[in-house]
C-alpha positions as CSV (number, residue, x, y, z in Angstrom):
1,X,19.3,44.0,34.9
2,X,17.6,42.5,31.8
3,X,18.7,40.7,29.0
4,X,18.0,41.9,25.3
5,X,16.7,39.5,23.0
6,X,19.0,40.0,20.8
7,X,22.2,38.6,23.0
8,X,19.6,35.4,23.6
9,X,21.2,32.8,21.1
10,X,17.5,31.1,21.0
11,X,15.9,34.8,20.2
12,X,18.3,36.1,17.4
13,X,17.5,35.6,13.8
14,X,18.7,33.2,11.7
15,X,21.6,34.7,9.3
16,X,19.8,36.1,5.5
17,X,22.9,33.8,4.0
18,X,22.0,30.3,5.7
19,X,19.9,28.3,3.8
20,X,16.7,27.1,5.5
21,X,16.1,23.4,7.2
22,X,15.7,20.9,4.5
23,X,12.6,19.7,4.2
24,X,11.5,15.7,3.5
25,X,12.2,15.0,0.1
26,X,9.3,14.5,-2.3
27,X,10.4,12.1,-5.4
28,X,10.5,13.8,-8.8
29,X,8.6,12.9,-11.4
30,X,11.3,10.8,-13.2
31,X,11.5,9.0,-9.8
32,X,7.8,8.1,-9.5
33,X,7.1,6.9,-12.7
34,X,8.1,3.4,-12.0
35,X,6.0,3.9,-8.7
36,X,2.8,4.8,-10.9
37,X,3.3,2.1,-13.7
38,X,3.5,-0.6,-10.3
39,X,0.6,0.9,-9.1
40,X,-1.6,1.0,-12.1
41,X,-0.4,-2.5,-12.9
42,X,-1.7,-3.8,-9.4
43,X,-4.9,-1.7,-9.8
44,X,-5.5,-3.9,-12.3
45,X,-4.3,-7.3,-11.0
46,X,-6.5,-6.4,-7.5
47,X,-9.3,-5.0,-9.9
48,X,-9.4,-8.7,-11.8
49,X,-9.1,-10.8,-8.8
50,X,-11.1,-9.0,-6.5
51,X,-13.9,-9.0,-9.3
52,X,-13.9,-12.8,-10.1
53,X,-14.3,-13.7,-6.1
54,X,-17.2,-11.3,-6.4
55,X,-18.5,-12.6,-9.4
56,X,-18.4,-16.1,-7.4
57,X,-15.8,-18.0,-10.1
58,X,-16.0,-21.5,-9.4
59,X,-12.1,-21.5,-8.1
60,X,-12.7,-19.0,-6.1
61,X,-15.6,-20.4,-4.1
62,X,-13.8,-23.6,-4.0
63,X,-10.5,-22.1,-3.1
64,X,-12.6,-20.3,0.0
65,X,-14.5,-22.9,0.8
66,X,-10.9,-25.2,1.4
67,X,-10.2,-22.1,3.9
68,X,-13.3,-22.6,6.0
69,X,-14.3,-19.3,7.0
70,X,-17.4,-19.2,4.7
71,X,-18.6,-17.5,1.5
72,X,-18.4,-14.2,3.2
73,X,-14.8,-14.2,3.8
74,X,-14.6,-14.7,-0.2
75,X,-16.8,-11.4,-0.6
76,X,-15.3,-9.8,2.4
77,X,-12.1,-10.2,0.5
78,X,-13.1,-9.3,-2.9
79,X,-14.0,-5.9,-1.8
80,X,-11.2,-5.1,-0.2
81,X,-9.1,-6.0,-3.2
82,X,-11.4,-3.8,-5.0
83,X,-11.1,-0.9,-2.9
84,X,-7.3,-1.4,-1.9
85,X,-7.1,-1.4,-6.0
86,X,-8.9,2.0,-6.5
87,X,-7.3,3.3,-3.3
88,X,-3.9,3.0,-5.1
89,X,-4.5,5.1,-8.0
90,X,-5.9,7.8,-6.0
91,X,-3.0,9.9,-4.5
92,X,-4.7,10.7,-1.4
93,X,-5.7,7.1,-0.4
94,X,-2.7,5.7,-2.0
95,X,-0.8,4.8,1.5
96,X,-4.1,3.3,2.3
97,X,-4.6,1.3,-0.5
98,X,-1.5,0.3,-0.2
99,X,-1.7,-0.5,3.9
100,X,-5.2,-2.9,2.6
101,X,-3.9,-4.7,-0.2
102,X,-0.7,-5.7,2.1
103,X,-2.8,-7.0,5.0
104,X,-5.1,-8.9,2.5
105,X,-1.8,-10.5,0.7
106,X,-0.1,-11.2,3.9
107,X,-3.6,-13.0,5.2
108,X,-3.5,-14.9,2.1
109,X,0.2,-16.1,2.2
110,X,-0.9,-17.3,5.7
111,X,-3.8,-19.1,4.7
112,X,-1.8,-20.8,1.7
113,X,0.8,-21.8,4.4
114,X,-2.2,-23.2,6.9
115,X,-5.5,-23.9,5.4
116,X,-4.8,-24.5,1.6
117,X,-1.3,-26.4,2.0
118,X,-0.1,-24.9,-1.5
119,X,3.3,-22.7,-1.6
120,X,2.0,-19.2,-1.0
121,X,4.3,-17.7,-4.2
122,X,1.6,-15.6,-6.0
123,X,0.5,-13.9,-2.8
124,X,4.2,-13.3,-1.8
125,X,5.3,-12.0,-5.0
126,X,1.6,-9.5,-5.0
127,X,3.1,-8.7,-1.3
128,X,6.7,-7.8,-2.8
129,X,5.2,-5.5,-5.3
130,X,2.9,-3.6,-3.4
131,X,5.3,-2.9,-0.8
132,X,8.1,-1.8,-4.2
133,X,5.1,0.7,-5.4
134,X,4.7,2.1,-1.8
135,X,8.5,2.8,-1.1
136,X,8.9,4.0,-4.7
137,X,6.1,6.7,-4.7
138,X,7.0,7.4,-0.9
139,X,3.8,6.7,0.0
C-alpha cells in the first residue's frame, strides 16, 4: 500500500488563509535616520582624525611614538580610520566599516589604558557610538 502525498502532513500545502513566515525585520526609514545622521557624523570624525595621523600632525606622531610601535602603526592606523569612515557611508560595506572602526577604537582604549597612561574616554565614547549607529541601522 502507498501513501498519498496529500495525507503526508510534511507534503500538504500550506492553507491560502495563513499568512506566510515572517521575515527579519528591516528598519523603516523613520527608524534609520538616527542610524544615518551617527554614521555620517563618524564618517566625518574618522575622516578628520584618520587624515591628521596621515598628514603626520605633530600630536599625533608624538602620541604614536609614546605607544612604541613605530611611525607605521600611526599610518597603519590612519588608513584604517579612513577606510572604516568611507566604509560606513556606503550601505554595502557599512557592517564592515563598522566591524574596522570598532577594532581600531577598542585597540586604542587599550593602548590609552597601557602605553599612554591617560583615561581612554574619547576612544570609549567613539567605541559607544559606532556600536549605537550599527545596532540602529541593523547593520
Amino acid at each position: 500500500m502507498t501513501k498519498h502525498a496529500a495525507t503526508t502532513p510534511s507534503a500538504s500545502p500550506r492553507p491560502a488563509s495563513q499568512p506566510p513566515a515572517p521575515q527579519p525585520s528591516q528598519p523603516s526609514l523613520l527608524q534609520s535616520i538616527p542610524g544615518w545622521i551617527l554614521s555620517v557624523l563618524l564618517a566625518l570624525i574618522f575622516l578628520s582624525v584618520g587624515a591628521m595621523k596621515l598628514m603626520s600632525r605633530p600630536a599625533m606622531v608624538q602620541e604614536f611614538a609614546q605607544v612604541g610601535l613605530g611611525q607605521w602603526f600611526r599610518y597603519f592606523t590612519g588608513l584604517l580610520e579612513v577606510a572604516g569612515a568611507i566604509c560606513m557611508l556606503v550601505p554595502k560595506l557599512s557592517r564592515w566599516g563598522a566591524v574596522v572602526l570598532a577594532a581600531v577604537m577598542s585597540g586604542a582604549v587599550v593602548a590609552h589604558l597601557t602605553a599612554l597612561h591617560s583615561p581612554p574616554t574619547l576612544p570609549a565614547i567613539l567605541l559607544v557610538m559606532v556600536l549605537a549607529a550599527t545596532w540602529l541601522r541593523r547593520l
